[in-house]
C-alpha positions in Angstrom: 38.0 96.5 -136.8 38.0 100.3 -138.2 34.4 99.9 -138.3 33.9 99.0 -134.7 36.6 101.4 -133.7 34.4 104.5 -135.2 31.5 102.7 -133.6 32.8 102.8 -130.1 34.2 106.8 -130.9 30.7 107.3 -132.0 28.8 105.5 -129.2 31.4 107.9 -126.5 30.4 111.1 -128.4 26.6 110.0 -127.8 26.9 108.6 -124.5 28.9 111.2 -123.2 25.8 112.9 -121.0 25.7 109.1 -119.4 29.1 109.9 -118.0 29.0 113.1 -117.0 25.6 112.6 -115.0 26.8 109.0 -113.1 29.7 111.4 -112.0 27.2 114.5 -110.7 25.0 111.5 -109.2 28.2 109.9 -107.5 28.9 113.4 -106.4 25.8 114.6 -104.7 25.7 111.4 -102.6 29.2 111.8 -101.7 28.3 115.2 -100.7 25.1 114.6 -98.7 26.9 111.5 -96.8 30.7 113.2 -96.0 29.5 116.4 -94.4 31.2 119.8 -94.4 34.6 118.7 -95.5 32.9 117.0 -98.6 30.9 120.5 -99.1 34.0 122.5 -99.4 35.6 119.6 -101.9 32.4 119.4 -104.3 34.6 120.6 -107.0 37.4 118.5 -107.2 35.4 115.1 -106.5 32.6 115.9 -109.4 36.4 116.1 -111.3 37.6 112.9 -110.0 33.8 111.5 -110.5 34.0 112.6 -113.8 37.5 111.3 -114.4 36.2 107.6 -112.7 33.1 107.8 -114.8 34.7 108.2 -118.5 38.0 106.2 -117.8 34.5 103.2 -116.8 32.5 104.2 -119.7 35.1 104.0 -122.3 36.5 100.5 -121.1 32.6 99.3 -121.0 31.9 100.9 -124.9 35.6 100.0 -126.5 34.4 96.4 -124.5 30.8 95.7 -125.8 31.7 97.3 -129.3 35.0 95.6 -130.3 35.7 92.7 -128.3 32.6 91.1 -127.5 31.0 91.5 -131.2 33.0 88.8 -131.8 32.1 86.4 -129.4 28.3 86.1 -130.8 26.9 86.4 -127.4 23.1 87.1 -128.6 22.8 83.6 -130.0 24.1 81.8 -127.2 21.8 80.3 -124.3 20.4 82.4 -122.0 22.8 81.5 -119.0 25.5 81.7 -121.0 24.3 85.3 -122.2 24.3 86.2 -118.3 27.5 84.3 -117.2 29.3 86.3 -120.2 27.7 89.9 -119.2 28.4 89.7 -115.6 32.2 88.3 -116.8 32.8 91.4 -119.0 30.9 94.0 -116.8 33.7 93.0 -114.0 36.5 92.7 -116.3 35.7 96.1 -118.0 34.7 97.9 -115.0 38.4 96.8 -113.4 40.1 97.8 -116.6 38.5 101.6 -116.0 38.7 101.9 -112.4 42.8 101.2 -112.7 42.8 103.6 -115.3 40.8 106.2 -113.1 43.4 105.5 -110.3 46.4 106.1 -112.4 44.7 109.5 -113.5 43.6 110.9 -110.1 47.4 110.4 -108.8 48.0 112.5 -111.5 45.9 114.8 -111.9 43.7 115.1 -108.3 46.0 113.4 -106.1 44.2 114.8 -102.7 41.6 112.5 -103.3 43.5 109.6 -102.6 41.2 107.1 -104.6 41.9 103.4 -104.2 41.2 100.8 -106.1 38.6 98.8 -103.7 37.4 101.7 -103.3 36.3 102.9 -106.4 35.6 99.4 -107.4 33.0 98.9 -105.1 30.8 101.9 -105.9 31.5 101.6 -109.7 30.9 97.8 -110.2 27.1 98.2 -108.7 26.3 101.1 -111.3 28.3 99.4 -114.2 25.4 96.3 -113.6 22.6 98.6 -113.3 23.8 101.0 -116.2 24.5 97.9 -118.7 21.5 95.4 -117.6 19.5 99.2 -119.0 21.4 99.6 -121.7 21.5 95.6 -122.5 17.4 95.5 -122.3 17.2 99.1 -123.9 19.2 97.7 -127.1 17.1 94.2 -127.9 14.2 96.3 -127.6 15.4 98.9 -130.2 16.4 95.6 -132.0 13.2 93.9 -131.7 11.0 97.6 -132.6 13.6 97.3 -136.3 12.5 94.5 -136.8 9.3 94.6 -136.2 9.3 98.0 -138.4 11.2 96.1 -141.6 8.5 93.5 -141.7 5.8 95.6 -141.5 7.1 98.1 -144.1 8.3 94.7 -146.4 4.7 93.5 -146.0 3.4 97.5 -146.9 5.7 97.1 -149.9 4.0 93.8 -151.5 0.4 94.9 -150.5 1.5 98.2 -152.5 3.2 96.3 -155.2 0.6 93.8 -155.4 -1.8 96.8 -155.9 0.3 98.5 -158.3 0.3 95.4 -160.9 -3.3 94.7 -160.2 -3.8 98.0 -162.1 -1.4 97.7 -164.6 -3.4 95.3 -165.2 -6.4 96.4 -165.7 -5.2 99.1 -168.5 -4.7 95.9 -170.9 -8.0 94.5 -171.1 -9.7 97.7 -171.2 -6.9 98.4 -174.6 -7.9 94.8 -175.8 -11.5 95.7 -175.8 -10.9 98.7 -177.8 -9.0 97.8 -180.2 -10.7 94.8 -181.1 -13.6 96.8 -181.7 -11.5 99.0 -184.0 -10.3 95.6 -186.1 -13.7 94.2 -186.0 -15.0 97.1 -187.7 -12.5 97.1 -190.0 -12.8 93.4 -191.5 -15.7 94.3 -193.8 -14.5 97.6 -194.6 -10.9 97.5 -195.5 -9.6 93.9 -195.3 -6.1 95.4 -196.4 -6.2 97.9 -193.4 -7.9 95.3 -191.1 -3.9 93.4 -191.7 -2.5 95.8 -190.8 -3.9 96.7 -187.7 -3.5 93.2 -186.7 -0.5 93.7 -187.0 0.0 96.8 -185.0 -2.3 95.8 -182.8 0.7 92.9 -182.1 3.4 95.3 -181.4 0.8 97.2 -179.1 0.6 94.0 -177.7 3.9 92.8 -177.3 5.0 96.0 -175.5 2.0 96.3 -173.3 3.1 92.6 -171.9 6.5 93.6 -171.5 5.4 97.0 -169.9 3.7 94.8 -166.9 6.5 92.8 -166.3 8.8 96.1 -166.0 8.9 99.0 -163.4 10.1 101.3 -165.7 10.9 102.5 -169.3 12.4 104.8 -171.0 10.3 107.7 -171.9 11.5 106.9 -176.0 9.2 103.6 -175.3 6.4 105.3 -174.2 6.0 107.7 -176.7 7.0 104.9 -179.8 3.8 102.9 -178.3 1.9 106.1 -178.3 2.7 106.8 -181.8 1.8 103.5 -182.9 -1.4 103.4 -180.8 -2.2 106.7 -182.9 -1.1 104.9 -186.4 -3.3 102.2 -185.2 -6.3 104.9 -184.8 -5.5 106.6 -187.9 -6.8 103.3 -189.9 -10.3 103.9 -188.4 -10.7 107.7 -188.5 -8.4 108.1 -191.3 -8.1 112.1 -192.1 -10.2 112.8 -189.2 -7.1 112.2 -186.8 -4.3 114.4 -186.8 -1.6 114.0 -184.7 1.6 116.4 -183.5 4.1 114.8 -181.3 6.5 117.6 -179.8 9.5 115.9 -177.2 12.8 117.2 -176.1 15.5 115.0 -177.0 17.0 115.2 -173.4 13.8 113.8 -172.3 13.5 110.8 -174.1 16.1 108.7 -171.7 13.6 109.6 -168.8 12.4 106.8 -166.8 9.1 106.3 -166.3 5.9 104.0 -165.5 5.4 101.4 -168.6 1.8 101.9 -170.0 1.3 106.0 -168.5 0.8 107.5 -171.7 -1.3 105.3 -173.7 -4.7 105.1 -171.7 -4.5 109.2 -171.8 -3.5 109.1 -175.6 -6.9 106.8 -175.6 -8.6 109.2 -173.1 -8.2 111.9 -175.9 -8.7 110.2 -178.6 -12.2 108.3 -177.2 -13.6 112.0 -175.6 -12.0 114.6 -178.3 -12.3 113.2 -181.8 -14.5 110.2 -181.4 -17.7 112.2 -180.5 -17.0 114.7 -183.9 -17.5 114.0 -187.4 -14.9 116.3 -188.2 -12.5 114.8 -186.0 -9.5 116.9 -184.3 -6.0 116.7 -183.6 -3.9 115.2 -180.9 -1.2 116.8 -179.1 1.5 114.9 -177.2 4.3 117.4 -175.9 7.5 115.8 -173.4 9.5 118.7 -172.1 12.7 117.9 -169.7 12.1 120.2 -166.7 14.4 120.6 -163.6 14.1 117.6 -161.4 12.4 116.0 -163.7 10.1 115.9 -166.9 6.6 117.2 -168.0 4.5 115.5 -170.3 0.8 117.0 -172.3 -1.6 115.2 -173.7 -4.1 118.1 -175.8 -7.0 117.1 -177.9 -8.8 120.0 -179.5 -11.9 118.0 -179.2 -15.6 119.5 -178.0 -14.4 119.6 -174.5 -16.5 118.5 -171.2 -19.8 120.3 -172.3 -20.2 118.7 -176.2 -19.1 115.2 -176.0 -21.4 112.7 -176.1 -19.3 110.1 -174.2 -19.9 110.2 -171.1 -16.9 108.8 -169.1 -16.3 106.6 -165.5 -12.9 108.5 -165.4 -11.8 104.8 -164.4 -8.4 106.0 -166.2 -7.9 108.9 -164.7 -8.2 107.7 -161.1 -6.3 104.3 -162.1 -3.4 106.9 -162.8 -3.5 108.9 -160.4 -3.0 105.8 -157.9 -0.4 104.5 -160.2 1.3 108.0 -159.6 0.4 107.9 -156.0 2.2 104.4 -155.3 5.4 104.7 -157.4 6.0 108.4 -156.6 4.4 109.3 -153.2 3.9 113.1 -153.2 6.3 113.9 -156.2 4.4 113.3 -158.8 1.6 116.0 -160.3 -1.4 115.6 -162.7 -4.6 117.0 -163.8 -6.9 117.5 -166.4 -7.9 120.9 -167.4 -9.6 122.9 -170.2 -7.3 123.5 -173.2 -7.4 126.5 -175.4 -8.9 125.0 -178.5 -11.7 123.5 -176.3 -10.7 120.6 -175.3 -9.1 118.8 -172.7 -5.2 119.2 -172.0 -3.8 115.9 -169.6 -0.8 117.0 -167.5 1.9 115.1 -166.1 4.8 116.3 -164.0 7.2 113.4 -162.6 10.3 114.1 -160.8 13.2 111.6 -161.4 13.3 110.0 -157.8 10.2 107.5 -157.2 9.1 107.2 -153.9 10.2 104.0 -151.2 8.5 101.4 -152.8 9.6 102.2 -156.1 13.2 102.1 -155.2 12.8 98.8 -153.1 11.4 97.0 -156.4 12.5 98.5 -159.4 
């Protein structure tokens, strides 16, 4: 009942101009068709109009938002819909006029208004004013929604579209690593276990990554590192890696499976293509609103690589970005000092819509 009340309190503070033109309307007519006498009085009866039109309005509003609700009337049949509006419009409108009569004795008594009287001219404009509201409303109703199901069916297109390329990171990390494995069998048996076996806890996240939303940051970078350890057994001292993250930052949430296809990225551009190998960077810094993360290999950089890439990662991520963060999200690649490539992502803490309606 508070809830309506505030309703009908809010609906009057809204409305409000409805009321105050009806009585201007109601006055100008009443002007035009009384003459001189009328002229001289325009004052006092766009009062009284005023008075008749608010006392109406308020016994229509405090009717339609607290004591019809009740009665279900939009699931009833279509007569019945009619019978009930025309039932309350005449009650309401009777409840208002009698209140407009008590006021004017009170407060402009020279008008003299009666209660046939002002029943007659109000109950015509109470119709027309609620058969426009009435029609107004279901088509605001119908226009919401029409709006939800469209945005619901935006939201699994987009989700659809954001596991098909989460997706699509897992084979592409299959294929590499069992490259990696394969190579090792005849070389290192030993080390060949134990990538298997990393390569299963790679796994096992990865799978658990695609079924999630999000993950703490701490998750992210522990698959990173163990991506790296897995690398370390094929290049051996020709991969060196720093890892550098704020401790505030680790409880971040963010997209499973972000950091690991860059980590590759670096790996696959900067130290694969040298015999001397290089070192890899990753660097997680909390930042207001949010949290930055750097992925830097120190590798030959876009000019002395031999691998030449379809930058299928990088655009898979930045529509990963696009459709869990909208706008908020930042990243790029750019030169680094040592000559390679530095990866940078900037994410705020809020997703967008979508990810809010599914995580």
């Amino acid at each position: 009942m508070r809830a309506r009340l505030r309703e009908c309190v809010a609906s009057l503070r809204r409305d409000a101009w409805i009321a105050v033109a009806v009585a201007a309307f109601v006055t100008v007519l009443m002007v035009a068709l009384g003459g001189r006498r009328a002229y001289d009085d325009a004052a006092v009866l766009f009062l009284a109009n005023t008075i008749a039109s608010f006392a109406i309005s308020s016994a229509m509003i405090f009717g339609y938002t607290v004591l019809l609700p009740p009665l279900a009337i939009g699931g009833r049949p279509l007569i019945v819909r009619l019978v009930m509006h025309a039932c309350a419009v005449t009650i309401f409108t009777a409840v208002g006029v009698a209140i407009t009569v008590a006021l004017s004795q009170l407060i402009v008594p020279r008008i003299g208004f009666g209660f046939v009287a002002v029943m007659r001219v109000a109950l015509p404009i109470s119709v027309v004013v609620t058969a426009v509201g009435v029609a107004f409303d279901q088509l605001r109703d119908r226009n919401t929604e029409a709006t939800g199901q469209r945005k619901q069916a935006e939201h699994q297109l987009l989700r659809a579209e954001l596991e098909a390329l989460k997706a699509r990171v897992q084979p592409h990390f299959l294929f590499n690593s069992l490259n990696t494995v394969a190579n090792l069998i005849e070389e290192d048996p030993v080390a060949a276990e134990r990538a298997l076996l990393d390569l299963s806890a790679l796994f096992r996240y990865t799978l658990d990554g695609s079924k999630k939303t999000w993950v703490p940051l701490r998750e992210e970078i522990d698959a990173s590192r163990r991506y790296l350890d897995f690398e370390r057994l094929r290049f051996e001292d020709r991969l060196q890696v720093q890892i550098d993250v704020d401790d505030e930052a680790l409880d971040m949430p963010v997209p499973p499976l972000l950091l690991q296809p860059l980590v590759e990225n670096a790996v696959t551009h900067g130290i694969g293509s040298r015999k001397e190998g290089g070192r890899i960077r990753i660097v997680a810094r909390k930042r207001a609103g949010g949290v930055e993360l750097r992925v830097e290999d120190d590798g030959p950089g876009p000019h002395g690589s031999s691998h030449v890439g379809s930058r299928t990662t990088t655009v898979d991520l930045e529509k990963r970005l696009a459709l869990t963060y909208g706008d908020g999200a930042r990243f790029s690649v750019e030169r680094s000092e040592q000559g390679g490539f530095v990866a940078l992502l900037q994410l705020p803490d809020q997703p967008a819509g979508l990810a809010r309606a599914t995580s």
